[in-house]
C-alpha positions in Angstrom: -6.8 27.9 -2.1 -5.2 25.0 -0.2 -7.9 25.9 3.0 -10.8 26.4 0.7 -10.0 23.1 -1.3 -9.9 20.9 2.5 -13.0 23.0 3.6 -15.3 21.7 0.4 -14.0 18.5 1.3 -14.7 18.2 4.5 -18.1 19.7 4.0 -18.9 16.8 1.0 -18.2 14.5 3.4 -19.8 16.1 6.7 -23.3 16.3 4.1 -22.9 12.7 3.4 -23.2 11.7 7.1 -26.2 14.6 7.8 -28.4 13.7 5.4 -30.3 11.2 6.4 -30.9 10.4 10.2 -29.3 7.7 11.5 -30.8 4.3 10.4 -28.7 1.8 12.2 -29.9 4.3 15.1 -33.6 4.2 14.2 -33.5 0.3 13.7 -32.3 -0.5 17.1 -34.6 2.6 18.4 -37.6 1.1 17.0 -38.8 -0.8 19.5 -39.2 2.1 21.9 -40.8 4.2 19.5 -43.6 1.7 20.2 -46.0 1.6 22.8 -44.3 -1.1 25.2 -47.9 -2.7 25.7 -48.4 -3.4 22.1 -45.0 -4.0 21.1 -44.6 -7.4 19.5 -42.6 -9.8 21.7 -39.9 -10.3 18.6 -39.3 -6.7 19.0 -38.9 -6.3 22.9 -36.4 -9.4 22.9 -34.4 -8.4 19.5 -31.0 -7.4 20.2 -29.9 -3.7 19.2 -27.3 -3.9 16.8 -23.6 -3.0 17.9 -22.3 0.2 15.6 -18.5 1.5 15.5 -17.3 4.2 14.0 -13.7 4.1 11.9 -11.6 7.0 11.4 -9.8 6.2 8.2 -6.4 8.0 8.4 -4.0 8.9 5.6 -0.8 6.6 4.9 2.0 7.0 2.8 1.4 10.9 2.5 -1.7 9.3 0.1 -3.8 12.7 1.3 -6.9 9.3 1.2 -9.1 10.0 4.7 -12.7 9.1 5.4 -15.0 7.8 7.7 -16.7 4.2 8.0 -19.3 2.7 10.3 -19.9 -1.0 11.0 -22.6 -2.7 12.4 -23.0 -6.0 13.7 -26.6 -7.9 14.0 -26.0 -10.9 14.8 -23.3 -12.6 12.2 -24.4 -10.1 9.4 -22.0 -7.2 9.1 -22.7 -3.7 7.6 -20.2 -1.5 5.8 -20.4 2.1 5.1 -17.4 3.9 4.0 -17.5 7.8 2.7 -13.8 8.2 1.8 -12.1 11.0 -0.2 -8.9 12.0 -1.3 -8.0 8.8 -3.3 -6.9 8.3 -6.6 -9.5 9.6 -9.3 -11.1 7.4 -11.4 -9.3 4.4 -10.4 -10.3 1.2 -8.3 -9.3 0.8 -4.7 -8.8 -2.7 -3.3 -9.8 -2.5 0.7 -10.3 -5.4 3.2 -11.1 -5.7 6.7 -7.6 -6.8 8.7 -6.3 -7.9 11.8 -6.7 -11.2 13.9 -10.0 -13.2 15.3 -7.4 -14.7 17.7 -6.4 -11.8 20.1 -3.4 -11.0 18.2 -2.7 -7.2 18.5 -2.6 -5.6 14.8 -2.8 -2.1 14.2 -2.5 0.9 11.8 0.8 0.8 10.4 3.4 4.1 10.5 6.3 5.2 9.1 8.7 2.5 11.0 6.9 -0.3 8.8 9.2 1.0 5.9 12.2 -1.3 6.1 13.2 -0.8 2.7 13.5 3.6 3.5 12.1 3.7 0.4 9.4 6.3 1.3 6.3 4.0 1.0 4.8 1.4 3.6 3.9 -1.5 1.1 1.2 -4.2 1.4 3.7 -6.6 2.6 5.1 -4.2 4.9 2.3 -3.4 6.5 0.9 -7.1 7.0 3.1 -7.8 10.0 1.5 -4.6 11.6 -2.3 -4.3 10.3 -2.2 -7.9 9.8 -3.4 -10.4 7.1 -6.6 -9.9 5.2 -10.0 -11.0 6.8 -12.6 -9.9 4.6 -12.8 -8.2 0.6 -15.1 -5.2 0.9 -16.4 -5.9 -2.7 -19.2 -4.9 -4.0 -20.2 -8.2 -5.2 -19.7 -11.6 -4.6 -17.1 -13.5 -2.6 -15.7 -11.6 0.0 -13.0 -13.6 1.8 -9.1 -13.2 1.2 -8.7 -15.1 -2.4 -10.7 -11.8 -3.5 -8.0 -9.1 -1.7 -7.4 -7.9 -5.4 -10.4 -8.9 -7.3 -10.5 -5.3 -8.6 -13.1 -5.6 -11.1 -15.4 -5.9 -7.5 -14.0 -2.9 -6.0 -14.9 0.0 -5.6 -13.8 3.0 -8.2 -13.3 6.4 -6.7 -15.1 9.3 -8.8 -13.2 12.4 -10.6 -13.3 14.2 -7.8 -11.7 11.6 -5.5 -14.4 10.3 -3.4 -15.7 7.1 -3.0 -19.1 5.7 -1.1 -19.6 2.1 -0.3 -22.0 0.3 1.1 -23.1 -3.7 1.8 -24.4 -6.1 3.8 -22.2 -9.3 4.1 -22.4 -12.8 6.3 -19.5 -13.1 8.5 -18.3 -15.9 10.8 -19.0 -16.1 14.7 -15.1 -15.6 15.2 -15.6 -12.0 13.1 -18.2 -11.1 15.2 -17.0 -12.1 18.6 -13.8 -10.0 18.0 -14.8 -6.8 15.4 -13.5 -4.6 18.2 -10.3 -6.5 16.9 -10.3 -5.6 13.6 -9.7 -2.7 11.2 -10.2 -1.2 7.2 -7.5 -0.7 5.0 -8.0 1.3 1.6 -5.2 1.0 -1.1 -3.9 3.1 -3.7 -1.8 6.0 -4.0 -0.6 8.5 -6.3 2.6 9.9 -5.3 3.4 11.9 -7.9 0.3 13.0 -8.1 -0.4 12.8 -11.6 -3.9 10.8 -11.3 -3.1 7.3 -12.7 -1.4 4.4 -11.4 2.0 3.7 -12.9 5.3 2.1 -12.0 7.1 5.5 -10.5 7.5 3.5 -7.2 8.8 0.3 -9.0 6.4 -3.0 -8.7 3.8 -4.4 -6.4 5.3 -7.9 -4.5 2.2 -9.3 -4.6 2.0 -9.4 -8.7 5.1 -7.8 -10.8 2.8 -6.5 -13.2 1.3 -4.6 -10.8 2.5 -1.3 -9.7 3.4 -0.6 -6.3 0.5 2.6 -6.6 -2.6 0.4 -7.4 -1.5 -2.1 -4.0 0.1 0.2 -1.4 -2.2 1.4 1.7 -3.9 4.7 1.1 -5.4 5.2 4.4 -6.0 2.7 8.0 -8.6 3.2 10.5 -9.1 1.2 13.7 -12.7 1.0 15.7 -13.1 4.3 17.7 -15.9 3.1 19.9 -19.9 3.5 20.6 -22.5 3.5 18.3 -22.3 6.9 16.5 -25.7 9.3 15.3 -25.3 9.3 11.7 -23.9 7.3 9.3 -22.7 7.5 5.9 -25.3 7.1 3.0 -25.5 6.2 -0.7 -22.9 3.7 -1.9 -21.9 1.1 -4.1 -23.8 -2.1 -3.4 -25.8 -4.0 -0.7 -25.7 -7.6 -1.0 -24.9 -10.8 0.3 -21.3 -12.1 1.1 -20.5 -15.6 1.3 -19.9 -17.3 -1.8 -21.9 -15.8 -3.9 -20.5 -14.9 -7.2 -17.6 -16.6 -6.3 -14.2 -15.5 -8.4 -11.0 -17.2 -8.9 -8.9 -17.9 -6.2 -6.2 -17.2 -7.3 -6.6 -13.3 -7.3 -4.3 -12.2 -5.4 -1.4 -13.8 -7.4 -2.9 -13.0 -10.5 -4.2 -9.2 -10.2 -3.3 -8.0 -13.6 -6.2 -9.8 -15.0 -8.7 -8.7 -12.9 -7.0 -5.0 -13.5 -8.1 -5.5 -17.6 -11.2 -6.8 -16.6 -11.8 -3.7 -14.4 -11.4 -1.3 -17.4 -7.9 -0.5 -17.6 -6.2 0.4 -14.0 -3.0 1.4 -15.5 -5.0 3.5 -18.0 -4.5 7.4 -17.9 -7.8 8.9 -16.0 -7.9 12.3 -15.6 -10.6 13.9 -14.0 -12.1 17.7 -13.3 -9.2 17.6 -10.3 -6.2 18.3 -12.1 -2.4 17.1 -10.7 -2.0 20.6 -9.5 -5.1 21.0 -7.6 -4.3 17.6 -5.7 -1.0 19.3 -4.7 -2.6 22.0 -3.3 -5.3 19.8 -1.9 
């Protein structure tokens, strides 16, 4: 049961990357498809853009893995994430991390628990993975006040996937150093009952938080080259910026933006029952 439950996952998410070709691919390929001697001068001189593939791996025994690509055209950044495993029906706050400075952040593991309390926490992670850089939202601001604007992030289905795509402005300093950076998804479910609840005690970054809805799912770090494929279908594509621009004060005040999200504390159970996530 346990192999045939990874195998369908594994093939939901391999289908998601194969079925479409690859259109960061085709954009930079473009200008070869044309005849050089009638190729627009725009399109011999445009830069191709720079694509990296992330291997989002599981942390804090979360069973949360996926797959993202980014790509860099000049200071616009594009995000596609096809994650699964995560915590059904529930939202999951991620961010880009890590330094525009040269510091050296990575993934987190297990030594980041100082507490020995079984779980790497947001705030014992940061000295590792480092401080938050950009909100993956799906709308609106994207910088660090909106780390737990939750309302604008993206909910994982009832079968525990999750698809997410945008477009966002970044700075120079982001895109001179996104070989520096990585994506952090959050939200686990240790006891595996498919709801966020206090069984781990509180979240540090708001006490009416629990630890579930803020602790680091998954981690990935940039792997390399442009890839072939890419994930497809997702949440949003927009602009970054300000636009839509929340409160600031988000990440101190999180339980609000939980209620506004629909209830994260709220019991939502889906087709996969607790059982089948344990043998999952």
């Amino acid at each position: 049961m346990k192999a045939q439950h990874t195998a369908r996952r594994t093939a939901t998410r391999v289908s998601a990357f194969v079925a479409l070709p690859a259109a960061f691919s085709l954009v930079a390929a473009g200008p070869v498809l044309a005849h050089e001697g009638h190729a627009p001068a725009a399109a011999k001189n445009a830069p191709a853009a720079d694509t990296y593939q992330i291997d989002l791996e599981p942390l804090n025994s979360s069973g949360a893995s996926g797959t993202a690509l980014v790509s860099l055209d000049g200071t616009k950044l594009t995000v596609k994430i096809e994650a699964d495993g995560l915590v059904p029906g529930q939202p999951h706050a991620q961010h880009i991390h890590g330094s525009t400075d040269g510091h050296d952040f990575r993934c987190p593991d297990a030594s980041a628990d100082k507490d020995g309390d079984g779980i790497v926490t947001t705030a014992e992670g940061l000295p590792q993975y480092g401080d938050i850089n950009i909100s993956l939202t799906t709308k609106g601001d994207t910088s660090k006040d909106s780390g737990l604007a939750v309302d604008r992030m993206p909910t994982a289905k009832e079968d525990g996937t999750l698809s997410y795509s945008r477009t966002i402005d970044v700075s120079q300093d982001v895109a001179d150093h996104l070989k520096d950076l990585h994506i952090v998804q959050h939200g686990i479910d240790p006891n595996n009952n498919d709801e966020y609840d206090f069984g781990k005690g509180k979240s540090e970054l708001d006490p009416k938080l629990p630890q579930e809805a803020t602790a680091p799912a998954n981690c990935g770090m940039v792997k390399g080259a442009a890839v072939g494929s890419m994930p497809v279908g997702g949440v949003e594509t927009g602009s970054g910026g300000t636009e839509g621009l929340e409160s600031p004060g988000l990440l101190a005040g999180g339980a609000a933006a939980v209620l506004a999200a629909g209830g994260l504390l709220a019991v939502r159970r889906g087709t996969r029952t607790a059982q089948a996530r344990r043998e999952g």
